[in-house]
C-alpha beads as a LAMMPS data file, in Angstrom:
LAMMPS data file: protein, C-alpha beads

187 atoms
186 bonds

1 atom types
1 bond types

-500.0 500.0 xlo xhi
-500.0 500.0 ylo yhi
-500.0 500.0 zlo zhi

Masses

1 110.0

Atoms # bond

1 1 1 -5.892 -454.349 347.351
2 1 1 -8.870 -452.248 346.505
3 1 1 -6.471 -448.814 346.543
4 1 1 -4.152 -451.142 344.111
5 1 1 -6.326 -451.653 341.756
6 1 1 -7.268 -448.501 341.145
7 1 1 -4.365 -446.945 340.887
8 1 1 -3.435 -449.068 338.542
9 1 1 -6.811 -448.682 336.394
10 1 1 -5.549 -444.548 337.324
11 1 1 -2.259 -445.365 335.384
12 1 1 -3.676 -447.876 332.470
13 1 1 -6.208 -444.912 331.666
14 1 1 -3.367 -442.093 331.562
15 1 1 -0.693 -444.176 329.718
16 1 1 -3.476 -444.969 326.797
17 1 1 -4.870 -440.844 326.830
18 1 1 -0.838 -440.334 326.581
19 1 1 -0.722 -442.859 323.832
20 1 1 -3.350 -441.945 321.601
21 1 1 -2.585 -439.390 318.953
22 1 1 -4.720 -437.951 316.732
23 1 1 -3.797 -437.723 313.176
24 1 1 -1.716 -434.559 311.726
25 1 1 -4.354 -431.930 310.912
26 1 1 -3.780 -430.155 307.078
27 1 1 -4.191 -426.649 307.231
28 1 1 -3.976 -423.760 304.535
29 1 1 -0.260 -423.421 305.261
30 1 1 1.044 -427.288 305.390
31 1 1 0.834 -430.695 307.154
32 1 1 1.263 -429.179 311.001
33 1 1 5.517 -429.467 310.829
34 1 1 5.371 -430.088 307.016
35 1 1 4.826 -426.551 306.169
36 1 1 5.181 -425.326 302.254
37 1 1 8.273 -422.969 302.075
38 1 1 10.118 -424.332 305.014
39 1 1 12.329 -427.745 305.128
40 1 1 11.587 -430.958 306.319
41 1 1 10.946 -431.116 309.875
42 1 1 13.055 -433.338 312.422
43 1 1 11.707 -436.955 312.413
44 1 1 10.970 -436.744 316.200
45 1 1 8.815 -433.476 315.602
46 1 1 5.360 -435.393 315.615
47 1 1 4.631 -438.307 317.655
48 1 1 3.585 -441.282 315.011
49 1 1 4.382 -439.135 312.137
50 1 1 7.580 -440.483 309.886
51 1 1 8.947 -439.692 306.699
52 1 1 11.141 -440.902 303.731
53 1 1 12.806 -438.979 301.326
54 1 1 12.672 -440.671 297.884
55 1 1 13.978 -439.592 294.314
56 1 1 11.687 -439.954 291.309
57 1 1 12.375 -439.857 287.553
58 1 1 9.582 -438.015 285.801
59 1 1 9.097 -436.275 282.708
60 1 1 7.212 -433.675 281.339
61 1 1 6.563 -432.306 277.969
62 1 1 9.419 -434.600 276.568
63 1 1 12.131 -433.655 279.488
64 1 1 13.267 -436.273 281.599
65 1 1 13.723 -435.362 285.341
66 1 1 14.643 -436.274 288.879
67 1 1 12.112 -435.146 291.783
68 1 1 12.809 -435.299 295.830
69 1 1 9.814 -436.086 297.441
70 1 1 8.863 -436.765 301.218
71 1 1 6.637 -439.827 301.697
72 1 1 4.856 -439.146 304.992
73 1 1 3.586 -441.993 307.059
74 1 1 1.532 -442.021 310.145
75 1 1 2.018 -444.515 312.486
76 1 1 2.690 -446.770 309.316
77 1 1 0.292 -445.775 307.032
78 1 1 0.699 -443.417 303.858
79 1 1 -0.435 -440.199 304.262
80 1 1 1.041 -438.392 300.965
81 1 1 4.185 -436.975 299.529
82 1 1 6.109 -433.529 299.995
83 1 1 7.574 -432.383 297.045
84 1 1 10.748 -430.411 297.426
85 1 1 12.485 -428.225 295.629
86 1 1 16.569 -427.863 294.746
87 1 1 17.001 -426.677 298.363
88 1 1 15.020 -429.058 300.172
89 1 1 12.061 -426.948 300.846
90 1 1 8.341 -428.282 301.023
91 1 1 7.524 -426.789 297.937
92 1 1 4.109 -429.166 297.377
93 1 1 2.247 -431.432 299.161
94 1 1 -0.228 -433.996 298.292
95 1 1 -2.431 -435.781 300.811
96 1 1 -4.146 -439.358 299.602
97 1 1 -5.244 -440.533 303.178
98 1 1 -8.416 -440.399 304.535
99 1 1 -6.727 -440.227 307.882
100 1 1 -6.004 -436.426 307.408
101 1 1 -8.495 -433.855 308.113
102 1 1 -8.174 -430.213 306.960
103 1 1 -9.156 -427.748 309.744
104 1 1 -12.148 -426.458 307.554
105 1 1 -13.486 -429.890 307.914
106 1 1 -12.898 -431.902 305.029
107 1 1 -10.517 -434.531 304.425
108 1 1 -9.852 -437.472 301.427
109 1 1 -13.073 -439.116 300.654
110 1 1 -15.520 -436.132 301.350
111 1 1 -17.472 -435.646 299.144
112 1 1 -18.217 -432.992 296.988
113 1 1 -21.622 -431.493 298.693
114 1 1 -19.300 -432.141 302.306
115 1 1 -16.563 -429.642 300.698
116 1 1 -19.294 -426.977 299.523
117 1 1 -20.420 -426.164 302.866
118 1 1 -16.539 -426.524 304.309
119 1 1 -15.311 -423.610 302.021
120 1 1 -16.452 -420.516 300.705
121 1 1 -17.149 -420.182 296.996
122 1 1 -15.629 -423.217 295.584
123 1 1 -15.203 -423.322 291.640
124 1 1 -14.435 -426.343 290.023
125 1 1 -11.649 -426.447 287.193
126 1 1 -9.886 -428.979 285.118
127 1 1 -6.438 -428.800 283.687
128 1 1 -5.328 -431.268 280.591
129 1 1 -1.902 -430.679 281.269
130 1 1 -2.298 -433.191 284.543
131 1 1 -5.787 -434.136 283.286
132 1 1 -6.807 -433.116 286.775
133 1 1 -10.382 -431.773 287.810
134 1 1 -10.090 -429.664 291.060
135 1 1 -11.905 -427.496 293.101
136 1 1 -10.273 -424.342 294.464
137 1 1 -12.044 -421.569 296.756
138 1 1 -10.846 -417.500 296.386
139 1 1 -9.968 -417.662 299.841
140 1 1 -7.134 -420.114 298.961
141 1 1 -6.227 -420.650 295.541
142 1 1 -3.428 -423.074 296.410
143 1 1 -5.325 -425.560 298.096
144 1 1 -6.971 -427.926 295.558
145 1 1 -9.186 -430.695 296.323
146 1 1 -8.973 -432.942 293.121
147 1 1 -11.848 -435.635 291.802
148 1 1 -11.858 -438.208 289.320
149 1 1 -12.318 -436.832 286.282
150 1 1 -15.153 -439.848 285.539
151 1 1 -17.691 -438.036 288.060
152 1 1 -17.784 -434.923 285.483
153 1 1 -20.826 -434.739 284.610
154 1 1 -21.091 -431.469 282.678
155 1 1 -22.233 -430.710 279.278
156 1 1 -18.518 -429.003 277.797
157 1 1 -15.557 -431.238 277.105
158 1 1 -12.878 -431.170 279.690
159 1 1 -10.585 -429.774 277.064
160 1 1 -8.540 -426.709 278.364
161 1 1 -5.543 -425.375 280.073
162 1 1 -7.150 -424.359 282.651
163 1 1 -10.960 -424.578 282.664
164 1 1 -13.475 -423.184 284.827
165 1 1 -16.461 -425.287 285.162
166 1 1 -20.119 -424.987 286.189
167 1 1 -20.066 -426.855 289.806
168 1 1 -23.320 -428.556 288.699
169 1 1 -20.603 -430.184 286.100
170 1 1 -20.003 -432.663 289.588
171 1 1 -22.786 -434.808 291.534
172 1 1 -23.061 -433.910 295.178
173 1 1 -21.545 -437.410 295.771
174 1 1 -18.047 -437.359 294.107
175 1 1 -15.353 -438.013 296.240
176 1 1 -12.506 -436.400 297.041
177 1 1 -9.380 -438.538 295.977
178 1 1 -6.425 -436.032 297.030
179 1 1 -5.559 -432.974 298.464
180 1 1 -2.759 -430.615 297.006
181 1 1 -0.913 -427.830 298.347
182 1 1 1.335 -425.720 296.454
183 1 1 3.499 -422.651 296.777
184 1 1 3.284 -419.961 293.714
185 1 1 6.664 -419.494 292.358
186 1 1 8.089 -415.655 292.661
187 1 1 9.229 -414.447 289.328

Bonds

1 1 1 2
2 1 2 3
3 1 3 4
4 1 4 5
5 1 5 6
6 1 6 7
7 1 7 8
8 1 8 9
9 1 9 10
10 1 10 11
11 1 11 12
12 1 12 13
13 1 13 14
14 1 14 15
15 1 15 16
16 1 16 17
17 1 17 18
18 1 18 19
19 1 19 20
20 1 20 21
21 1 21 22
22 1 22 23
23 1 23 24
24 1 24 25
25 1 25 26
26 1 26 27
27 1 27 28
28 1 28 29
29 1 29 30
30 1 30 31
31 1 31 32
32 1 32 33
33 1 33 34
34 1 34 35
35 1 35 36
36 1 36 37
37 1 37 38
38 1 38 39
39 1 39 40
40 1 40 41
41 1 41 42
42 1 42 43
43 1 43 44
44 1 44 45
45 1 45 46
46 1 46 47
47 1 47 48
48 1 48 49
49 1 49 50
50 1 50 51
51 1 51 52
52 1 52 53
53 1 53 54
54 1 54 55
55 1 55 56
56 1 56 57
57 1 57 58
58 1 58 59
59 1 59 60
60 1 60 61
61 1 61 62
62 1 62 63
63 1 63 64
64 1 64 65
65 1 65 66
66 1 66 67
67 1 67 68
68 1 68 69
69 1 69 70
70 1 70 71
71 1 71 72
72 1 72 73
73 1 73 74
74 1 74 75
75 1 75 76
76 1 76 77
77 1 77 78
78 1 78 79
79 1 79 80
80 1 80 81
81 1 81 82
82 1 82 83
83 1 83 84
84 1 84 85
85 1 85 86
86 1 86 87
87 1 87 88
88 1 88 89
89 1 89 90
90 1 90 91
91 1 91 92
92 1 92 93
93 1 93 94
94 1 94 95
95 1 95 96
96 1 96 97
97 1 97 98
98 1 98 99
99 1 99 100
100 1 100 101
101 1 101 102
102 1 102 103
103 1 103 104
104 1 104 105
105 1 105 106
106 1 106 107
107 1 107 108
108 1 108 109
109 1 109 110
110 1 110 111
111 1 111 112
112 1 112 113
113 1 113 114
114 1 114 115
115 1 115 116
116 1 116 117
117 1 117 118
118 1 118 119
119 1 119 120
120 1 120 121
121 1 121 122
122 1 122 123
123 1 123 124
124 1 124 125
125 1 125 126
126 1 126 127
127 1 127 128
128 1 128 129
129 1 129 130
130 1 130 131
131 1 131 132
132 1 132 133
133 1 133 134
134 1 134 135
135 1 135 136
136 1 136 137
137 1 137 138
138 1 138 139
139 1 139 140
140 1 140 141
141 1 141 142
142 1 142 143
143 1 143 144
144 1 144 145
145 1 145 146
146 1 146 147
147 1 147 148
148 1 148 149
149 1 149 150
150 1 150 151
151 1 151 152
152 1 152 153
153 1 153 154
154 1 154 155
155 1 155 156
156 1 156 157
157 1 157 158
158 1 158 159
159 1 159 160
160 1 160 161
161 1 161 162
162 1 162 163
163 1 163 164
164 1 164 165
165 1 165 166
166 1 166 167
167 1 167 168
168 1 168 169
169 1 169 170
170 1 170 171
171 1 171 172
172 1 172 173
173 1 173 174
174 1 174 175
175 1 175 176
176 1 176 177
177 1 177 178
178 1 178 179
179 1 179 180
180 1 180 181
181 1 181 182
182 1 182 183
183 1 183 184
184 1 184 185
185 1 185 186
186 1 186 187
């Protein structure tokens, strides 16, 4: 009986290490199978990660248009969207869970001090044409970790195109509330 049971406490403890998954990690390249530049992976690729592809009407700048994106779901919950392009390539992502971590550390909801000592040199900017205020590091340009725009706290208007701001502009304790990924566009 004694040999029973713990074989069976054996088999409980290897079916629940086999069962637990840890959350897709983001690194400077994609969402582990969602990487930018290549197509949507099978839906069997990850265990516990799903995704649905959606079209969007947006506009911009008084054109009206329609968008593919990828929702990606983890074991239920929202992680963020792939956008993709006319060919079905990953040609953006954009993570809103706090459930993903980058591999430099940070994930949704660091803060800002957390993602100063995760990356090298980060430089905050802001952009009116998405109102978006961002940090970027040289290493990685197409990585931005965005923050509400009502944490700025420096002294010039957030006016510009693109605007690089003083990173005293943010307190130490403004959260991260996404994480996008782009490709650069050949010309």
């Amino acid at each position: 009986m004694r040999d029973l049971f713990l074989t069976l406490a054996c088999l409980s403890l290897l079916l629940t290490t086999a069962l637990a998954q840890d959350p897709p990690v983001l690194s400077n390249h994609g969402l582990e199978a969602y990487r930018l530049n290549e197509m949507l992976p099978a839906e069997d690729s990850l265990p516990g990660v799903s995704h649905k592809v959606v079209t969007v009407a947006e506009s911009a700048e008084g054109m009206n248009y329609n968008v593919q994106y990828a929702k990606i779901f983890y074991k239920g919950y929202y992680l963020g969207r792939a956008k993709l392009d006319g060919e079905g390539l990953i040609e953006e992502l954009e993570i809103v869970s706090d459930k993903v971590r980058h591999q430099a550390g940070y994930r949704v909801g660091s803060t800002w001090r957390e993602l100063q000592m995760a990356i090298t040199d980060p430089t905050l900017h802001y952009t009116y044409v998405s109102e978006s205020l961002f940090a970027t590091s040289p290493e990685i340009d197409t990585v931005q970790a965005h923050f509400d725009t009502r944490d700025y706290r420096g002294k010039a208007a957030l006016s510009g195109e693109y605007q690089t701001l003083a990173n005293d502009a943010l307190p130490d304790n403004a959260k991260i509330k996404m994480i996008r990924m782009f490709t650069i566009a050949e010309e």
